[in-house]
C-alpha positions as CSV (number, residue, x, y, z in Angstrom):
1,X,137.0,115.5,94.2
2,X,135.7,116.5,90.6
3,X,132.8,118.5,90.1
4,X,131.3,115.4,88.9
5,X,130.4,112.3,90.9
6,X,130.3,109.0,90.0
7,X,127.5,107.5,91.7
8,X,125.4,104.3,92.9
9,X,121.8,103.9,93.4
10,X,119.9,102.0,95.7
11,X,115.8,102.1,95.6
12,X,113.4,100.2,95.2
13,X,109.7,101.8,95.1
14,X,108.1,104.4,93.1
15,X,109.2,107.3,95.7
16,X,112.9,106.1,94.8
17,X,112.2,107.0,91.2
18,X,112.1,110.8,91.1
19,X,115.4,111.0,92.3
20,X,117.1,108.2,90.1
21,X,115.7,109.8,86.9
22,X,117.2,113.4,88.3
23,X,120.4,112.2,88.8
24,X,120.5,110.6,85.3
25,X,119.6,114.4,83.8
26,X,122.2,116.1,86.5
27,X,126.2,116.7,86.1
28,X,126.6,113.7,87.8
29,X,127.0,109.8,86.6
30,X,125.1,106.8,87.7
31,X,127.3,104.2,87.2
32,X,124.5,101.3,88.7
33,X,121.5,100.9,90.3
34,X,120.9,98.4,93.4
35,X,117.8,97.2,93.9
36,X,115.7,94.4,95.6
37,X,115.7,91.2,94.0
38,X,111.9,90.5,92.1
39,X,108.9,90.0,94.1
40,X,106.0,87.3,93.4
41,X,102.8,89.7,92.6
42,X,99.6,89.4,91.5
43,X,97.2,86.2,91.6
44,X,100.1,84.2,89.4
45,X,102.5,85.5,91.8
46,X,105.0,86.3,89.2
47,X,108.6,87.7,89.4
48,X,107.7,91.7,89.1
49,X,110.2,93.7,89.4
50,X,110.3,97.4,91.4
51,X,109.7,100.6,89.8
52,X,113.3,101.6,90.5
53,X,113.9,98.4,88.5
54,X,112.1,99.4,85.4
55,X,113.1,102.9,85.9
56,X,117.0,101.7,85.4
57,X,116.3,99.7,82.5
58,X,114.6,102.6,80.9
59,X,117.5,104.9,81.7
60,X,120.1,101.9,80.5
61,X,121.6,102.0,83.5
62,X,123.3,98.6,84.7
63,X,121.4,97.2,87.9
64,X,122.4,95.0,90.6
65,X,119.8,92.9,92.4
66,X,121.6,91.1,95.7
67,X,119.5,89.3,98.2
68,X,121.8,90.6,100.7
69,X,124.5,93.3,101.3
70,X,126.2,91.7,104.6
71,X,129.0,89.2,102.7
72,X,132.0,90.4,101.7
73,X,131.3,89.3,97.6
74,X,128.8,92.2,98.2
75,X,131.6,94.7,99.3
76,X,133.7,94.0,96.8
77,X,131.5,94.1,93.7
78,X,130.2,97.5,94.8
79,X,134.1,98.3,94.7
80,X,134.1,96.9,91.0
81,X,131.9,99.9,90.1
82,X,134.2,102.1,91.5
83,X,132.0,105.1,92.9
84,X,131.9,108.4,94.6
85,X,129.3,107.8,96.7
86,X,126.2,105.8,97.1
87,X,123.1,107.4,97.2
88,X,119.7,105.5,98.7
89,X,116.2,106.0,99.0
90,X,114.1,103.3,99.8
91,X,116.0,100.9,99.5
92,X,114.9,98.2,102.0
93,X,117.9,96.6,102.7
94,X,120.4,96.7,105.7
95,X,123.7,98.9,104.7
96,X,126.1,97.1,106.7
97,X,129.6,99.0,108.3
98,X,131.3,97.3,105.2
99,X,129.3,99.2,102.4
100,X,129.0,102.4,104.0
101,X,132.6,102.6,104.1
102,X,133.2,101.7,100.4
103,X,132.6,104.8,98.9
104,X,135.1,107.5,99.1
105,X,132.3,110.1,100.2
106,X,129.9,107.1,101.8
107,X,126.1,106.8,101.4
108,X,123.8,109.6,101.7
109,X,120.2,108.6,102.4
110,X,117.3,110.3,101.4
111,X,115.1,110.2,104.2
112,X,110.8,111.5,104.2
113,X,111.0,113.9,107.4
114,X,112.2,116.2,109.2
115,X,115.4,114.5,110.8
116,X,115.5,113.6,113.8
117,X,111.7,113.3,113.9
118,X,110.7,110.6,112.6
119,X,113.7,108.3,112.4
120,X,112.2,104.9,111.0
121,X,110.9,102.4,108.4
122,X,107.4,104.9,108.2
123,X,108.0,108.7,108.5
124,X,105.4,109.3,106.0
125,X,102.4,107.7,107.6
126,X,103.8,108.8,111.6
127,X,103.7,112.0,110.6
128,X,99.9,112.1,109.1
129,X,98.5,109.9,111.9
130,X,100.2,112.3,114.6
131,X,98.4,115.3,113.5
132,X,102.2,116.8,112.5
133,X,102.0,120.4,110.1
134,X,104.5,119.6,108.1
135,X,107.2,117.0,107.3
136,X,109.9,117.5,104.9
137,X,113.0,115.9,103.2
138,X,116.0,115.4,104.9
139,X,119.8,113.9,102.9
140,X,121.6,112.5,105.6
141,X,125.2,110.8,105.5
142,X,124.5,107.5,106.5
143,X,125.8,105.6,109.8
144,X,125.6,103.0,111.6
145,X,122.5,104.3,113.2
146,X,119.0,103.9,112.5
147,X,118.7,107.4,110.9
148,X,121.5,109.0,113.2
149,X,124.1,110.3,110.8
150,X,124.0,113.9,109.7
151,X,122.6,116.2,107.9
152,X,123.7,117.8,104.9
153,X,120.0,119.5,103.9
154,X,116.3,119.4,105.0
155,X,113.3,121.0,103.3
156,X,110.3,121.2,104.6
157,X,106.7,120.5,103.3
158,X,103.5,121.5,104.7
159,X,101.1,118.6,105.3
160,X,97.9,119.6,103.3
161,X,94.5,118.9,105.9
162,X,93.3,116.4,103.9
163,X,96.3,114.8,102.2
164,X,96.4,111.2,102.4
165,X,99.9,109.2,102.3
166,X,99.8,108.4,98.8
167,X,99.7,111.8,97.8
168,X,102.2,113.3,100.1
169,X,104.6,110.5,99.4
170,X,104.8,112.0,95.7
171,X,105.3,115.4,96.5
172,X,108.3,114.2,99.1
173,X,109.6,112.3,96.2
174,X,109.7,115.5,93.9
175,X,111.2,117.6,96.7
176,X,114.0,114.6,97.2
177,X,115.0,114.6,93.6
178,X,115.6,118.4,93.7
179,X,117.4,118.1,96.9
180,X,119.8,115.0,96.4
181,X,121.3,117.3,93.3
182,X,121.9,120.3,95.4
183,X,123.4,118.4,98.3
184,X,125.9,116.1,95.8
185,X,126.6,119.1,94.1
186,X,127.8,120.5,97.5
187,X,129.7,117.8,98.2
188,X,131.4,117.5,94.9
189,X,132.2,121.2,95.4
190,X,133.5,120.8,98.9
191,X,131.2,123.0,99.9
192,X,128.9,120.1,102.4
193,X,129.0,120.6,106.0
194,X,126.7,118.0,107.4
195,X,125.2,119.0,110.7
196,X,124.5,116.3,113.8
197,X,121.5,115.7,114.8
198,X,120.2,116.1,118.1
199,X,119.4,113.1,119.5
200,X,117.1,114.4,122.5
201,X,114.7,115.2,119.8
202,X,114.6,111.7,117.9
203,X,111.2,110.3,117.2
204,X,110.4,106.6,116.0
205,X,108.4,105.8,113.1
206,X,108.6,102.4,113.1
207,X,106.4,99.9,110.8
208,X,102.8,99.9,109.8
209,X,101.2,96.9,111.3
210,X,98.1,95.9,109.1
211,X,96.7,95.7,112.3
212,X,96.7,98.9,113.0
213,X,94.3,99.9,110.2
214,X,91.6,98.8,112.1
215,X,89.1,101.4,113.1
216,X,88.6,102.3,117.0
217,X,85.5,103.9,117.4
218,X,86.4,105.4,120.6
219,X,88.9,107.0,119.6
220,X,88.5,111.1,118.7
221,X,86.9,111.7,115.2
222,X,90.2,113.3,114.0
223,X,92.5,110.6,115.3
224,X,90.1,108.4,113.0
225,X,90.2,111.0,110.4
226,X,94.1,111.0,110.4
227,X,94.7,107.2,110.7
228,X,92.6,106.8,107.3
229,X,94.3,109.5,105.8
230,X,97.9,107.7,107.2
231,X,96.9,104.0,105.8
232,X,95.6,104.8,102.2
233,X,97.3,103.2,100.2
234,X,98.3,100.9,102.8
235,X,97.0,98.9,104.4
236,X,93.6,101.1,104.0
237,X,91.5,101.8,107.5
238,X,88.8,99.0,107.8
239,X,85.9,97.9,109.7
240,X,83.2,95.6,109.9
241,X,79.2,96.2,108.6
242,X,76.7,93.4,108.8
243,X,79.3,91.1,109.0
244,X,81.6,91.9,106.2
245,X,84.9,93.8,106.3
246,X,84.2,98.0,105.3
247,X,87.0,99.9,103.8
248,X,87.7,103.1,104.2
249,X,89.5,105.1,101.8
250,X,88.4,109.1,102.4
251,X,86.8,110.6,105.8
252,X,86.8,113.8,107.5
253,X,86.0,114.8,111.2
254,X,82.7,116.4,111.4
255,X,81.5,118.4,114.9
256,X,78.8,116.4,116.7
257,X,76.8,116.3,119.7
258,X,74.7,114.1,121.9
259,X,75.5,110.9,123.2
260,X,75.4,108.2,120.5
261,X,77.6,104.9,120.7
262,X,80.8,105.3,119.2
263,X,80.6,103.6,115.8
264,X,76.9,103.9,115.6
265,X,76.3,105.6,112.1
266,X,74.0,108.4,112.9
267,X,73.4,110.0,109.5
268,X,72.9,108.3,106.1
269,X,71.5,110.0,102.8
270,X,71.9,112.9,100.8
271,X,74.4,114.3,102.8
272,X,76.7,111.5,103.0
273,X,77.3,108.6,105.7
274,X,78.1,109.5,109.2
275,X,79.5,107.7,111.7
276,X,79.7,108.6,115.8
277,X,83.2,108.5,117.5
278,X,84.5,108.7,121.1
279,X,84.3,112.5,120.2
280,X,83.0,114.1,117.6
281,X,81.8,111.9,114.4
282,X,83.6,110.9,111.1
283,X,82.0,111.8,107.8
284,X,82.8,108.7,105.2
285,X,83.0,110.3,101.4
286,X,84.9,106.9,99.8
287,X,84.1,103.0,100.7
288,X,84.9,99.5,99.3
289,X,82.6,96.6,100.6
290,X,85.0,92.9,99.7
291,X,85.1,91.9,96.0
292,X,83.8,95.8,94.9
293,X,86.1,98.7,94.0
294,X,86.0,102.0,96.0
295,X,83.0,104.0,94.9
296,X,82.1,106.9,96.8
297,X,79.3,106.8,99.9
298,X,76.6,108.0,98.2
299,X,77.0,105.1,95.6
300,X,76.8,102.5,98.4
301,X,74.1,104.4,100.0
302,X,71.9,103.9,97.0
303,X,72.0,99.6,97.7
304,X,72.7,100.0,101.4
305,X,70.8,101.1,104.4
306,X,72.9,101.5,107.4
307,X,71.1,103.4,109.5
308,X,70.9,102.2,112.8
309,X,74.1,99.5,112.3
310,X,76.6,99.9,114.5
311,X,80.2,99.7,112.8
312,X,83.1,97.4,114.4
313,X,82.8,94.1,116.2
314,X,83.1,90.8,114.2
C-alpha cells in the first residue's frame, strides 16, 4: 500500500469536523465525504445541512448524502470512489458487513473513550455523569460489533472537574484529528497492529433519553452536579419552580448539613442559589426560566424569590 491513502469520510456533527479538515491538510486524499441526508431545523423547519456537510463543501470535496447504507446501490457506489479505507466519526448511520468490507483496509472509526469502556451511541456524556477521571480517544477498525473491533491507538484525556459535555466534546474532537493521521499513517506504512479488546471490560453508553435530564433531588449533590455537567448542551438538566420548567445549565456540589428536604432551596442571595439534595446540596451559578435565555443566578435572583420553594414536582 502507498504511503498515501485514498480515503472516504463519514460524519455528520461538528465533532466530525476536526478530523475531516486534518485529513484534507495530511499526505493523504479524501476522495468523498458521506454524510446524513439534511435535517428540517429551526421554526421553518428547513433542509440544514450538518457541519460535516458544510465543512466538505468548503474543502471542495464531493459528498454523498444516502438515506441508507444497507442496499447493495450503496455498496457499489462507495466502490465507484475507489478507496483505501473509510474513515467515520459520527456518522449516525448503520455500516453494514457489505461496506465494511469494501475498502481494501476497511473502516476505522473514531470513537470518544477509552475502548472498551464506553462502547455506545454516548461515551461522552457516560463518562461525565459516572464520575470517570478521564476518557480519551480510541481508532478502532470497525466490525460487526457495536464498538468491538480493534484498536489501532487510544489517547487519553483527563476530564477537567467542572467540564461540561460541550466542552470536552471539542477537546476529544482535536485529540481525534491528530490521532486519525498518526494511525492512517501507520497503516499506510504497514506499520498498524491493531490490538483486541477485552471484552470482560466493555461498558455501555447507550442513548441520552431527554428523560433523563430531569433532576432527582434525592439523589447525592454530585451525582446532580455531574448529570448537569453530562446534559449541557443536551438535553440540559431541568426542573420545575412555581410551576414552570427550570433549567439548569452550570452547578457545583456544595458540603451541607442538617436535614432539609431534598430539593428545598435553602440559600438564595448574594452568594448564589442553593438547593438541598439527598446528600449534600447543589450550588446553581447558570439558569433559564421558558421563553428567557440562560442568565446567571444572581440575575434571576434579582426578579425572583425562591426561598422557601421547593424544586421538582409538577
Amino acid at each position: 500500500m502507498s504511503r498515501t491513502l485514498r480515503l472516504a469520510f463519514a460524519g455528520t456533527p461538528e465533532f466530525a469536523v476536526p478530523a475531516l479538515t486534518a485529513l484534507a491538510r495530511s499526505a493523504h486524499r479524501v476522495a468523498v465525504v458521506y454524510t446524513q441526508p439534511d435535517r428540517p431545523a429551526g421554526r421553518g423547519r428547513r433542509l440544514t445541512p450538518g457541519a460535516v456537510k458544510e465543512a466538505a463543501q468548503r474543502l471542495g470535496i464531493p459528498i454523498e448524502q444516502p438515506a441508507s447504507l444497507k442496499d447493495e446501490s450503496a455498496r457499489a457506489r462507495l466502490a465507484e470512489h475507489a478507496v483505501d479505507a473509510m474513515v467515520v466519526a459520527a456518522y449516525g448511520l448503520i455500516l453494514p458487513q457489505s461496506i465494511l468490507d469494501t475498502p481494501p483496509a476497511g473502516c476505522i472509526n473514531i470513537h470518544a473513550s477509552l475502548l472498551p469502556r464506553w462502547r455506545g451511541a454516548a461515551p461522552i456524556q457516560r463518562a461525565i455523569l459516572a464520575g470517570d477521571a478521564e476518557t480519551g480517544i480510541s481508532i478502532m477498525q470497525m466490525e460487526a460489533g457495536l464498538d468491538t473491533g480493534p484498536v489501532h491507538l487510544r489517547r487519553a484525556l483527563g476530564i477537567a472537574p467542572q467540564e461540561n459535555a460541550a466542552e470536552l466534546q471539542a477537546r476529544l474532537a482535536a485529540s481525534g484529528a491528530e490521532c486519525i493521521v498518526e494511525a492512517l499513517d501507520a497503516i499506510a506504512a504497514g506499520r498498524a497492529r491493531p490490538e483486541p479488546q477485552d471484552a470482560a471490560a466493555a461498558t455501555y453508553a447507550r442513548k441520552i433519553e431527554k428523560s433523563e435530564a430531569t433532576v432527582d433531588w434525592s439523589q447525592p449533590a454530585t451525582h446532580i452536579a455531574q448529570a448537569v455537567r453530562a446534559f449541557n448542551p443536551w438535553p440540559i438538566a431541568q426542573t420545575r419552580w412555581n410551576g414552570e420548567q427550570l433549567r439548569i445549565w452550570r452547578a457545583r456540589r456544595v458540603p451541607r448539613s442538617g436535614g432539609a428536604q431534598p430539593g428545598a432551596v435553602i440559600e438564595a442571595g448574594s452568594t448564589g442559589m442553593v438547593v438541598a439534595c439527598g446528600e449534600d446540596a447543589l450550588a446553581i451559578e447558570i439558569l433559564q426560566l421558558p421563553g428567557k435565555r440562560p442568565a446567571a443566578v444572581q440575575e434571576f435572583l434579582k426578579a425572583h424569590d425562591p426561598r422557601g420553594a421547593v424544586l421538582g414536582g409538577p
